[in-house]
Structure formats: structure tokens, C-alpha cells
SEKOL-319975 format. One record per residue: residue in one letter; x negated, y, z negated of N, C-alpha, C in turn. Coordinates in steps of 0.02 Angstrom, whole numbers. Each point is the difference from the previous one (the first is absolute). Last residue first. Example, Ala and Ser with C-alpha at 12.3 -4.5 7.8 and 13.67 -1.06 7.14 Angstrom:
2
[rec 'S'; [-642; -112; -354]; [-42; 59; -3]; [39; 55; -37]];
[rec 'A'; [-15; -286; 4]; [45; 59; 0]; [-45; 60; 0]];
This chain:
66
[rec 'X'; [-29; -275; 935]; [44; -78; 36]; [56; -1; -40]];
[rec 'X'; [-106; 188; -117]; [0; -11; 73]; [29; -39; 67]];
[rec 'X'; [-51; -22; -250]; [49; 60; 0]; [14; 1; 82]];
[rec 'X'; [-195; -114; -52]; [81; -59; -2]; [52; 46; 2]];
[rec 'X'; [-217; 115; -30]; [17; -22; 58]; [58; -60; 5]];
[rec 'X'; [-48; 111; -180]; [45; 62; 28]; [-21; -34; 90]];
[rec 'X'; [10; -154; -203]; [-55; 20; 9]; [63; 61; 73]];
[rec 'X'; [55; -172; -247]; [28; 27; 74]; [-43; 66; 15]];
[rec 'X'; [-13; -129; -200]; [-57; -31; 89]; [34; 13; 34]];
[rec 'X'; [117; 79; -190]; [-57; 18; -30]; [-42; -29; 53]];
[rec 'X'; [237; -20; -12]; [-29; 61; 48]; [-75; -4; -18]];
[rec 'X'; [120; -133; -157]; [13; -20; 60]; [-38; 30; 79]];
[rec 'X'; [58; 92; -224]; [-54; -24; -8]; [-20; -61; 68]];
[rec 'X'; [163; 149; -13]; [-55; 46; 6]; [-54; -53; -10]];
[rec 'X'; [209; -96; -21]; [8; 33; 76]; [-68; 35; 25]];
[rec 'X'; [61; -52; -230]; [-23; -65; 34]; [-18; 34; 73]];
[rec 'X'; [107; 159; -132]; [-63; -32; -37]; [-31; -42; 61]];
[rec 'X'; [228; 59; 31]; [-60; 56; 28]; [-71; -15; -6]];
[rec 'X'; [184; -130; -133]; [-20; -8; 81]; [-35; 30; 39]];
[rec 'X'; [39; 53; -228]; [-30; -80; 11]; [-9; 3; 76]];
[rec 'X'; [54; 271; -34]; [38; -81; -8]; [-47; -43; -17]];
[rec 'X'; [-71; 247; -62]; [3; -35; 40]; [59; -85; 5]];
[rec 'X'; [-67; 300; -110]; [35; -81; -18]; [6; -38; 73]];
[rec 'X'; [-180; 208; -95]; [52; -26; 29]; [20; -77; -9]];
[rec 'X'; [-194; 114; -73]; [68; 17; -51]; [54; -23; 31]];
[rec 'X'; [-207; 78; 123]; [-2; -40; -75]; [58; -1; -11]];
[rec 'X'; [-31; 98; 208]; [34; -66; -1]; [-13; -23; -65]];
[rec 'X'; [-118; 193; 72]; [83; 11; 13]; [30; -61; -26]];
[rec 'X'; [-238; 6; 0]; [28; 7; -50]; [62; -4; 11]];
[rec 'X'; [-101; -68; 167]; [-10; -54; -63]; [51; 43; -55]];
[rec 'X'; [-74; 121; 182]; [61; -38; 36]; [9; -55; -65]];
[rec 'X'; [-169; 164; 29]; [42; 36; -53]; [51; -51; 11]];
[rec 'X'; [-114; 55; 206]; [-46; -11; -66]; [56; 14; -41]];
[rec 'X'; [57; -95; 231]; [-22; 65; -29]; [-1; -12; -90]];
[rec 'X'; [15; -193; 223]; [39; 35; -78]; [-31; 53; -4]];
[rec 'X'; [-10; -56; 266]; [-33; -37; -66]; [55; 59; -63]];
[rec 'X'; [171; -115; 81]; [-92; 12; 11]; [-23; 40; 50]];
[rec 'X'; [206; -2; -199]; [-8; 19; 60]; [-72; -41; 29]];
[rec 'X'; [180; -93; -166]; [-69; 53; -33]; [-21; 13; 109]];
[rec 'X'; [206; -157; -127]; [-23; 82; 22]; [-40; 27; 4]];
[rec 'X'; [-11; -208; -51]; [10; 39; -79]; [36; 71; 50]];
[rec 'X'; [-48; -177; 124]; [41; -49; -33]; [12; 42; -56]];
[rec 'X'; [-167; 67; 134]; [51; 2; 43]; [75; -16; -41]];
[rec 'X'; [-231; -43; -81]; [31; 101; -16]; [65; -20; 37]];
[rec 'X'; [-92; -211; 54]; [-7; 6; -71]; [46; 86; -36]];
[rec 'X'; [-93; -59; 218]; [53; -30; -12]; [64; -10; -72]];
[rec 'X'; [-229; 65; 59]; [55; 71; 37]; [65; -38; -17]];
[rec 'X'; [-204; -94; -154]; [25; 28; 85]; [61; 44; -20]];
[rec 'X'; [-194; 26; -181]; [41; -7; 7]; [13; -13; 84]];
[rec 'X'; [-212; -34; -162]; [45; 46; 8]; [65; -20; 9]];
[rec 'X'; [-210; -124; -46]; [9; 55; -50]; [46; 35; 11]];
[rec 'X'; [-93; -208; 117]; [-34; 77; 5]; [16; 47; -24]];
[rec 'X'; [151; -190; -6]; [-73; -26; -46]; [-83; 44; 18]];
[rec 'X'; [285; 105; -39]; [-32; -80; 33]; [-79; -8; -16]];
[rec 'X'; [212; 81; -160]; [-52; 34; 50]; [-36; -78; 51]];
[rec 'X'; [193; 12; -168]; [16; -12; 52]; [-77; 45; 51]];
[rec 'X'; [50; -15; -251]; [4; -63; -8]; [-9; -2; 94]];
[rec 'X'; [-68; 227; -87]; [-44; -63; -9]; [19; -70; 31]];
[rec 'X'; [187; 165; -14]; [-74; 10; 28]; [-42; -35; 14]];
[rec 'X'; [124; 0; -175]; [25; -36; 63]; [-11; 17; 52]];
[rec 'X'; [-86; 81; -212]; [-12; -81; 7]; [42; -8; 76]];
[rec 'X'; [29; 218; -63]; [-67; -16; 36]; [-26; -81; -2]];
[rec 'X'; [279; 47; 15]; [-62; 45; -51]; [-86; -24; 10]];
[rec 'X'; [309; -11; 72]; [-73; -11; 40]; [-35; 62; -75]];
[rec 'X'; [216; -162; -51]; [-28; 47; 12]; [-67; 23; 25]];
[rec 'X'; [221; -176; 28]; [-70; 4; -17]; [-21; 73; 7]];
């Protein structure tokens, strides 16, 4: 799968952004530094990575915790 701004969209949560859990699963350091969306247009992701992120999407940086 290739990441492009629909997929983006398909995995934001329902305050618009992104968890930690979520960048964690892209590499993305936290917090992301600006410009962190674009690096990743174009990249090729697994099916499995897919799910995995979309999965991460109510994983809250306090469950990161316990």
C-alpha cells in the first residue's frame, strides 16, 4: 500500500489527529516535527502495517503507559 493523503484521512482519530502509537508504528519520532506527513507520501507500506495503524488509532499515550 502506498501512503498518500487519503490514508491519512482513512486512520485519524475522532479529534483530528494522530496517537503516539500510531507515528510510533510509522517511525515518526514524538512529538512529529512539521513536514513528518510529507516524508512519508509515497511510501510503500505492508496490509499488515495498515491494520496495525488502524488498530493504534484508541491507543491513548496513557495505555502507552500500563
Amino acid at each position: 500500500m502506498k501512503i498518500t493523503e487519503d490514508f491519512f484521512k482513512s486512520w485519524m482519530t475522532d479529534a483530528g489527529g494522530y496517537t503516539r502509537a500510531q507515528l510510533n508504528l510509522l517511525k515518526i519520532e514524538w512529538p512529529p516535527v512539521h513536514g513528518w506527513k510529507a516524508r512519508l507520501i509515497g511510501t510503500e507500506i505492508t496490509d499488515e502495517l495498515y491494520q496495525k495503524i488502524l488498530a493504534a488509532k484508541h491507543i491513548t499515550s496513557q495505555k502507552l503507559k500500563n
